[in-house]
C-alpha positions in Angstrom: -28.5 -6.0 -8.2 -25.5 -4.7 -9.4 -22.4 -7.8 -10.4 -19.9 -7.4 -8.2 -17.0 -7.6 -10.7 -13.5 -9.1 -8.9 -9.9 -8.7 -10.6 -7.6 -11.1 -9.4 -3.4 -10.8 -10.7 -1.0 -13.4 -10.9 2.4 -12.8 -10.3 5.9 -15.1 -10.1 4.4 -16.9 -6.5 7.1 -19.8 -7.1 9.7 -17.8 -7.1 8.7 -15.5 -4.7 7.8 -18.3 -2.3 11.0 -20.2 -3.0 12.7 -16.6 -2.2 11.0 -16.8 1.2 11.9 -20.2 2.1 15.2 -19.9 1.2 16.0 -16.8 3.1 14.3 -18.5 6.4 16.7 -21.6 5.8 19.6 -19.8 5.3 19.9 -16.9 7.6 21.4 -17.1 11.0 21.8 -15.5 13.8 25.5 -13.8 12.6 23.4 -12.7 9.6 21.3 -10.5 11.5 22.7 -6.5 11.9 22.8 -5.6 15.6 20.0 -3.1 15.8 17.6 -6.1 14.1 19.1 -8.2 17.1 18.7 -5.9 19.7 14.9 -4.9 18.4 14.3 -8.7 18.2 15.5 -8.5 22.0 12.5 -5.5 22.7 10.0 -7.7 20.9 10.5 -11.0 23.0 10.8 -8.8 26.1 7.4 -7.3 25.1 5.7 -9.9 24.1 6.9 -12.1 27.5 4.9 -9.0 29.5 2.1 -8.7 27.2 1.5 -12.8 28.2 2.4 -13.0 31.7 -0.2 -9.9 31.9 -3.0 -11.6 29.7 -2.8 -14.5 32.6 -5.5 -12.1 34.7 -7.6 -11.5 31.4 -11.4 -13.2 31.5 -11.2 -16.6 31.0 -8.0 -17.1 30.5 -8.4 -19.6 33.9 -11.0 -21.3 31.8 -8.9 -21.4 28.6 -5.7 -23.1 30.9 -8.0 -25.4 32.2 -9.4 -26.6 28.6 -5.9 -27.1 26.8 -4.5 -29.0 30.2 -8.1 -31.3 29.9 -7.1 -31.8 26.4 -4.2 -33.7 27.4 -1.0 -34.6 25.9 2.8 -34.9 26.3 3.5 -32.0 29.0 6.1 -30.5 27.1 6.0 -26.3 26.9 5.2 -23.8 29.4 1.5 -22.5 30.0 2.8 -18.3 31.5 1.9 -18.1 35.1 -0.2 -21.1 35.7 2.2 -23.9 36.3 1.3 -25.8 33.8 3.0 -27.7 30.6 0.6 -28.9 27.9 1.4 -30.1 24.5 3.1 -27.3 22.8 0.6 -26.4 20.5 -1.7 -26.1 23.1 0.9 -24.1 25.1 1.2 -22.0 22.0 -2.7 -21.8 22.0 -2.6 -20.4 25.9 0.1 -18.0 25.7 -0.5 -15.8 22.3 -4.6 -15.7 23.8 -3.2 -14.3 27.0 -0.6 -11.9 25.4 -3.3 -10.6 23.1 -6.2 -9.6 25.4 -5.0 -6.4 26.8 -3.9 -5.2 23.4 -1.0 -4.3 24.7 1.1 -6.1 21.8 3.3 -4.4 19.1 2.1 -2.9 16.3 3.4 -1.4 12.5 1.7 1.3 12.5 1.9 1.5 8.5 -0.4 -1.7 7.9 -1.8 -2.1 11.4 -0.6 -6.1 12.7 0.1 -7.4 16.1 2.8 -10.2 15.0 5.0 -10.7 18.2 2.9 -12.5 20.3 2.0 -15.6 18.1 5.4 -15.5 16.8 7.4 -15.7 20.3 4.5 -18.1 21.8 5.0 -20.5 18.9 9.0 -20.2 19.3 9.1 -21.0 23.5 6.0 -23.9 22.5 8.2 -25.7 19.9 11.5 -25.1 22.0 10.6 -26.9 24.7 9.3 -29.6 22.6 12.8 -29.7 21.0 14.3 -29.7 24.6 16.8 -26.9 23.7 16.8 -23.9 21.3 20.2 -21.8 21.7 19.6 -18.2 22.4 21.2 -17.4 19.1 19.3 -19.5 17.3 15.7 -18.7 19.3 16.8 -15.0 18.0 17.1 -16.0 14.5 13.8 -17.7 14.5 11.7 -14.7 15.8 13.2 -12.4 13.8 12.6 -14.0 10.3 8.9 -14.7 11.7 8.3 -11.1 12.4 10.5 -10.3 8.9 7.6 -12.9 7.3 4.8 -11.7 9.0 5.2 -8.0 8.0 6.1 -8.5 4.6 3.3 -10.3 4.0 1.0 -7.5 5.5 3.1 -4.7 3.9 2.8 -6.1 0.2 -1.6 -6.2 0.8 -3.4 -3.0 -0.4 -6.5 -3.7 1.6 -6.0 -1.6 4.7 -7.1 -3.1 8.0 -9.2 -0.2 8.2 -11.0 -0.6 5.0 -13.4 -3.0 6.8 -12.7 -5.8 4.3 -12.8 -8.4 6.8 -9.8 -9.8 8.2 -7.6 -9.3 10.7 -4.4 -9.1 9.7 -2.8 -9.8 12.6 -4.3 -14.0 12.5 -4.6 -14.0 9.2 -0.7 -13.5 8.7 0.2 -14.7 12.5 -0.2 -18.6 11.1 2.7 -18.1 8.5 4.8 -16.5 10.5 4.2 -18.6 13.6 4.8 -21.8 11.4 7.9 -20.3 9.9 9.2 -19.6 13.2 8.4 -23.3 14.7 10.2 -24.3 11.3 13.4 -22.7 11.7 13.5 -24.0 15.6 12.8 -27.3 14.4 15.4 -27.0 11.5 13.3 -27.9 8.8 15.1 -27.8 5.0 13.6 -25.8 2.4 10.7 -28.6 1.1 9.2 -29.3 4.4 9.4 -25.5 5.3 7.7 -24.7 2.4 5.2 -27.4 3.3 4.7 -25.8 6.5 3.8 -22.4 5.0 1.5 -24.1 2.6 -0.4 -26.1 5.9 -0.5 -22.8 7.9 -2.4 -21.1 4.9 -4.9 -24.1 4.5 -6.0 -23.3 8.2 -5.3 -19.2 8.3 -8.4 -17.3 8.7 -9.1 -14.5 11.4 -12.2 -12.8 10.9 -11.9 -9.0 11.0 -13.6 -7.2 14.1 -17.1 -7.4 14.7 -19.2 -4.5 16.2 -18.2 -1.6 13.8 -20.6 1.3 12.7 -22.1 0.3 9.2 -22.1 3.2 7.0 -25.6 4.2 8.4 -24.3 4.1 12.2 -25.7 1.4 13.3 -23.7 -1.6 14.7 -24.3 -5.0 15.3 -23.0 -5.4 18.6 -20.7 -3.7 20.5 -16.9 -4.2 19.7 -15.1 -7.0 22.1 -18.4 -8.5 23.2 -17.2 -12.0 21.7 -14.5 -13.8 22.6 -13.4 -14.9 19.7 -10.8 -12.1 19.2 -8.8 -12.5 21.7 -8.4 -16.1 20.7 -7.6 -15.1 17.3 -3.4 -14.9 17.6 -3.8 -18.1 19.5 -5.3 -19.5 16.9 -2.5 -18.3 14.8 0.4 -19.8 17.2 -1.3 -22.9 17.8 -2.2 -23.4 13.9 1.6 -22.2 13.1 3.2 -25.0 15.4 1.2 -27.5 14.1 1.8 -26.9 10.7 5.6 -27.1 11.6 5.4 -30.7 12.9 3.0 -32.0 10.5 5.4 -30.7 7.9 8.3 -32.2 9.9 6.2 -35.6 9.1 5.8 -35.1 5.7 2.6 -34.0 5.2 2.2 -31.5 2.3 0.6 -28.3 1.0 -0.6 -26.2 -1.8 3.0 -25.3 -3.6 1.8 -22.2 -5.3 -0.3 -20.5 -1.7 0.5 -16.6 -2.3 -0.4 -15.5 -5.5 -1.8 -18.5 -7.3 -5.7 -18.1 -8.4 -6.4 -19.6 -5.2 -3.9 -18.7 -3.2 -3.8 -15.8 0.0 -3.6 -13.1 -1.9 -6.2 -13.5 -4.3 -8.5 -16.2 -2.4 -8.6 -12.9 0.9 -7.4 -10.2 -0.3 -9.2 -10.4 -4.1 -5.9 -9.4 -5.5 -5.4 -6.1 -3.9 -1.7 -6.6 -3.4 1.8 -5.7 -4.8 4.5 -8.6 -4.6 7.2 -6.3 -4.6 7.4 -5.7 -0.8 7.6 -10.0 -0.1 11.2 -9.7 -1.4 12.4 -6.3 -1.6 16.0 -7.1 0.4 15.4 -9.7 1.4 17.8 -11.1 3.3 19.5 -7.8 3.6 17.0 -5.5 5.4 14.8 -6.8 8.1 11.1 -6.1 8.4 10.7 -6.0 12.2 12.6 -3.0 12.9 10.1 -0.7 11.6 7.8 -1.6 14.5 6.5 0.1 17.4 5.6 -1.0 21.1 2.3 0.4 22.7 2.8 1.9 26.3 -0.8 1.3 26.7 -3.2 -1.4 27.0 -5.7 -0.7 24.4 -6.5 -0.3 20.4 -3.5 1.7 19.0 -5.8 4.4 17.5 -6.8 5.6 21.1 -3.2 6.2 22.1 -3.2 9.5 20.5 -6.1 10.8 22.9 -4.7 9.0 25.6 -0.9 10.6 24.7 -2.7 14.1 24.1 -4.7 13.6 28.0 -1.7 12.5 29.9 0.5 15.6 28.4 -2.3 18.2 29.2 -3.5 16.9 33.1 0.3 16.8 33.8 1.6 19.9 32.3 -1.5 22.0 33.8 -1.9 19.9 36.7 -5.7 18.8 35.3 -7.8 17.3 37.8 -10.8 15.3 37.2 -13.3 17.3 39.1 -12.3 20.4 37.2 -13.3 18.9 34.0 -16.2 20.6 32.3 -15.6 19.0 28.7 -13.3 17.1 26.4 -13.2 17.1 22.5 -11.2 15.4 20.5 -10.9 16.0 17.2 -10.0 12.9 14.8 -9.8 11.4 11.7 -12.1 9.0 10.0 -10.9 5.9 10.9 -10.6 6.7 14.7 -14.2 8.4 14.3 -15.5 4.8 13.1 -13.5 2.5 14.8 -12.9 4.5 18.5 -15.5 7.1 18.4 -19.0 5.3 17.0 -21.5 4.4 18.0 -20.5 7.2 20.4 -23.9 6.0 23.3 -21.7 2.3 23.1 -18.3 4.0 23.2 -19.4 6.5 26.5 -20.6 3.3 28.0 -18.2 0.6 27.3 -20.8 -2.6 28.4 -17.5 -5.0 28.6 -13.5 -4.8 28.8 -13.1 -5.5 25.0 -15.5 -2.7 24.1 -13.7 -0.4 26.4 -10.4 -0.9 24.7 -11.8 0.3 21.8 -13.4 3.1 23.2 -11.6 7.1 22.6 -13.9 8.3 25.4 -13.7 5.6 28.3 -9.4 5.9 27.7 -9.4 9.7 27.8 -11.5 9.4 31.1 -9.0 6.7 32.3 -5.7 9.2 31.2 -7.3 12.1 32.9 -8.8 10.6 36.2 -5.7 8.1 37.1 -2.9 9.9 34.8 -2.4 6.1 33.2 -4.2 3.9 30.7 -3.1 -0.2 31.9 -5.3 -3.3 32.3 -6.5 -2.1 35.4 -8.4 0.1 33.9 -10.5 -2.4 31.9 -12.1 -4.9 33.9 -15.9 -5.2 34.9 -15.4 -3.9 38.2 -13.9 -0.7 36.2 -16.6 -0.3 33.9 -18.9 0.4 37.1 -16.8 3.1 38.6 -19.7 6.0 38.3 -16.9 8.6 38.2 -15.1 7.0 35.2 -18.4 7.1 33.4 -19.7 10.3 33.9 -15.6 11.7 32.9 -16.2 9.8 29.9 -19.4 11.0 28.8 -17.4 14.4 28.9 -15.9 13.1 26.2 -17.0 13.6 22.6 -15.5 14.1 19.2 -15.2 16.0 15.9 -14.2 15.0 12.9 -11.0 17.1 11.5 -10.4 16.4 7.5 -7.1 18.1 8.0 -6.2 14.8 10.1 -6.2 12.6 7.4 -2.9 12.0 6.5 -2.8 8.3 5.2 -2.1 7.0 8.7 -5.0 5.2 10.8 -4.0 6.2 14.5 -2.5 9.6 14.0 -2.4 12.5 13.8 -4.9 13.9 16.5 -6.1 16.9 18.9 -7.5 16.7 22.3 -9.5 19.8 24.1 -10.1 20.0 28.0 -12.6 22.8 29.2 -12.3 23.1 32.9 -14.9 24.6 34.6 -13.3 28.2 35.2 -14.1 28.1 31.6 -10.1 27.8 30.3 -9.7 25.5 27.1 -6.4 23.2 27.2 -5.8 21.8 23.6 -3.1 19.4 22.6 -2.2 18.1 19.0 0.1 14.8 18.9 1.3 14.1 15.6 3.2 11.0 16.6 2.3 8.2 19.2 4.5 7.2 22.3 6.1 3.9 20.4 6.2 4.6 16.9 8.9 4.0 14.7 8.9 8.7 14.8 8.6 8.7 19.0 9.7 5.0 20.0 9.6 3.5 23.5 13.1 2.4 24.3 14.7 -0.2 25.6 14.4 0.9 29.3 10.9 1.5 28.5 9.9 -2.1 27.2 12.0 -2.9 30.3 9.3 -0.5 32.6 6.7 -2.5 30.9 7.8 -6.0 31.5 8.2 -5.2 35.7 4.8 -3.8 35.3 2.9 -6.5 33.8 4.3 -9.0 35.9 4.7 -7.8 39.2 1.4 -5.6 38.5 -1.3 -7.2 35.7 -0.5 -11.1 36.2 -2.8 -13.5 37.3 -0.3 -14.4 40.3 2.2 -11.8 40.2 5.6 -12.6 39.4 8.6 -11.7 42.4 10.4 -8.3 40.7 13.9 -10.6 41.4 12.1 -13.2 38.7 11.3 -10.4 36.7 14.9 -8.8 36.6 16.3 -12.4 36.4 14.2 -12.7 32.9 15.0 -9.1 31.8 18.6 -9.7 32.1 18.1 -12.9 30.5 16.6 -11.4 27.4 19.3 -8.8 27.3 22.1 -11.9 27.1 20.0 -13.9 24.8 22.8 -14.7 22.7 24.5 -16.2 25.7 22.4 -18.8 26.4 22.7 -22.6 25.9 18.7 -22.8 26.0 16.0 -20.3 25.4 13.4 -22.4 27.3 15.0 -21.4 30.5 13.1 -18.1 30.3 9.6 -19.1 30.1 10.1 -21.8 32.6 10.9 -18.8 35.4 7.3 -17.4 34.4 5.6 -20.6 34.7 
């Protein structure tokens, strides 16, 4: 057997750590340019949907039940169940249920979901404080979502490269703990601690289910539970790392680039530090991110952008359909296209969210792609599956232009034997073709009044909108994850 030879780099970890710390400590909300604060604004918005939507995802009843049995001061807000927990626990519930749709943001350079445990940890240890200003519940998301895609911007490793972990927990307990730090005013020591205590519990194993090189797969893709739990894991891990670091419990001081520290303990030293720092302070990470209109794996969108354009500018219907190909790079190929007999077939909601064919079928047949769409009842409808075994795919080397989701080109044969064809070379809510604000606004009435476990009234839902929008107005944060209790 051939040694498996690791190189693993050092770099200036104090100082960059110290650099970290210290920015969180010192920068407030009047530090922050408007378009950060108003994107911050998008991203609590977004998340709040993606959560109060996750409250109908499978056992998520179960979940809020097991967190409330754990008992505990009743102190945070459990979305749409009418329940208060402790606020880790609360932090637990909430980032679970706004992750299971996969409906959360996304940076589409370094694929990471890093709203949801982020905002989850921020209204959990708010509440515990009893009041968080809106200015200051601002502050505290933003440098979270600043820390979290730093972090994921200076790795090398690709979520795509199969390593193993997914990015979005692995990072989500830093930035979740710096977050619950800055709400709880922690100084620069016991922040630092904090960061340290997230990273002795960060983990978040990378997806399950995907095609080895030979095809075959394990089992299919969102058939455990465990990944959906993941960015709860994060928040809850990130709010208790706060408070014991509040206490005076310490950590590792040198956790990013020491021998055995994140980057080289994970990541084998595959990383550059310069992205950590680079204007810091100055330029804001977050507001490179983009929003998904649609409630599945990002790398589907651009079939699912592609079908929508076509059926609606040639008036498609599904009946007409003779057959679909989409042509795609080889990332979507392994991740959304193989093992193409699971992926026509979706045998559960998580697989079907990672499944090109069953969302293409969805786009063409209902002319939207939203949690309805993946639930068991769904996954029955006979007409769905035989539209999505219309579906199949061809890989396009001329795709591969560095990015994982994009570009991509869809074909529709109708039965009179006329070919549709569509190329989208960039997604409905990325940083090129973003969603804007009226859309994330779209999105919030939908998942509440629509996707929730007990929908919320659409005068709750504008009440919380408006809210959001006049963050900076208000006395205490809490107030707006109280109205979606």
């Amino acid at each position: 057997m051939r040694e498996t030879r690791v190189s693993y780099r050092q770099s200036t970890s104090r100082d960059i750590v110290s650099s970290l710390v210290s920015n969180i400590v010192a920068i407030d909300y009047d530090a922050l340019p408007d378009d950060v604060v108003q994107m911050t604004k998008k991203q609590i918005l977004d998340a709040l949907g993606c959560i109060v939507a996750g409250s109908s995802g499978l056992r998520m009843n179960e979940l809020v039940n097991l967190v409330e049995a754990w008992g505990g001061k009743g102190e945070s807000t459990v979305v749409n169940y009418g329940r208060r927990v402790s606020s880790p626990n609360a932090a637990l519930a909430n980032a679970t249920m706004g992750s299971i749709w996969d409906f959360d943001d996304t940076l589409d350079e370094q694929p990471i979901h890093a709203e949801v445990p982020v905002v989850s940890a921020a209204f959990a240890v708010g509440e515990s404080k009893g009041v968080v200003s809106g200015k200051g519940f601002i502050a505290a998301v933003a440098l979270g979502i600043d820390l979290a895609y730093r972090m994921v911007l200076a790795n090398k490793l690709h979520v795509g490269s199969g390593f193993g972990w997914d990015y979005s927990v692995t990072y989500g307990y830093f930035s979740a703990a710096a977050t619950s730090g800055k709400i709880l005013g922690l100084d620069a020591e016991k922040l630092r601690n904090a960061l340290a205590i997230a990273y002795q519990q960060a983990g978040g194993a990378g997806m399950g289910g995907m095609p080895t090189k030979d095809g075959a797969s394990d089992e299919p893709l969102g058939s455990y539970s465990t990944k959906e739990l993941g960015r709860g894991f994060a928040a809850n891990g990130g709010v208790m790392a706060a408070f014991m670091a509040e206490k005076g419990f310490t950590g590792m001081r040198d956790f990013l680039t020491d021998l055995s520290g994140l980057y080289n303990a994970y990541m084998r030293g595959q990383f550059v530090p310069e992205p950590l720092t680079e204007d810091l302070g100055k330029a804001f990470r977050g507001i490179r991110g983009g929003f998904k209109p649609y409630s599945s794996c990002r790398c589907n969108h651009v079939g699912i952008d592609a079908a929508l354009a076509l059926v609606k500018e040639n008036d498609i219907r599904a009946e007409a359909v003779k057959r679909i190909t989409a042509y795609v790079n080889k990332h979507i190929e392994m991740s959304n296209c193989e093992p193409l007999k699971i992926k026509h077939s979706p045998p559960d909601p998580g697989s079907a969210m990672f499944s090109l064919p069953w969302v293409v079928a969805l786009a063409i047949m209902y002319r939207r792609v939203d949690p309805r769409g993946f639930t068991f009842e769904a996954l029955k409808n006979r007409d769905l599956l035989d539209l999505a075994h219309k579906v199949n795919y061809q890989y396009k080397p001329e795709l591969e232009t560095g990015d994982a989701c994009q570009p991509g080109i869809l074909e529709i044969e109708i039965n009179s034997g006329h070919t549709y064809s569509k190329r989208i070379d960039h997604l409905f809510g990325s940083t090129e073709n973003p969603m804007s604000l009226d859309d994330i606004i779209t999105k919030f009435r939908d998942c509440a009044t629509m996707y929730a476990a007990k929908p919320i009234s659409a005068q709750k839902a504008e009440r919380v909108v408006q809210m959001v929008m006049q963050l900076q107005d208000l006395a205490d944060a809490g107030q707006i994850i109280r109205l979606l209790a």
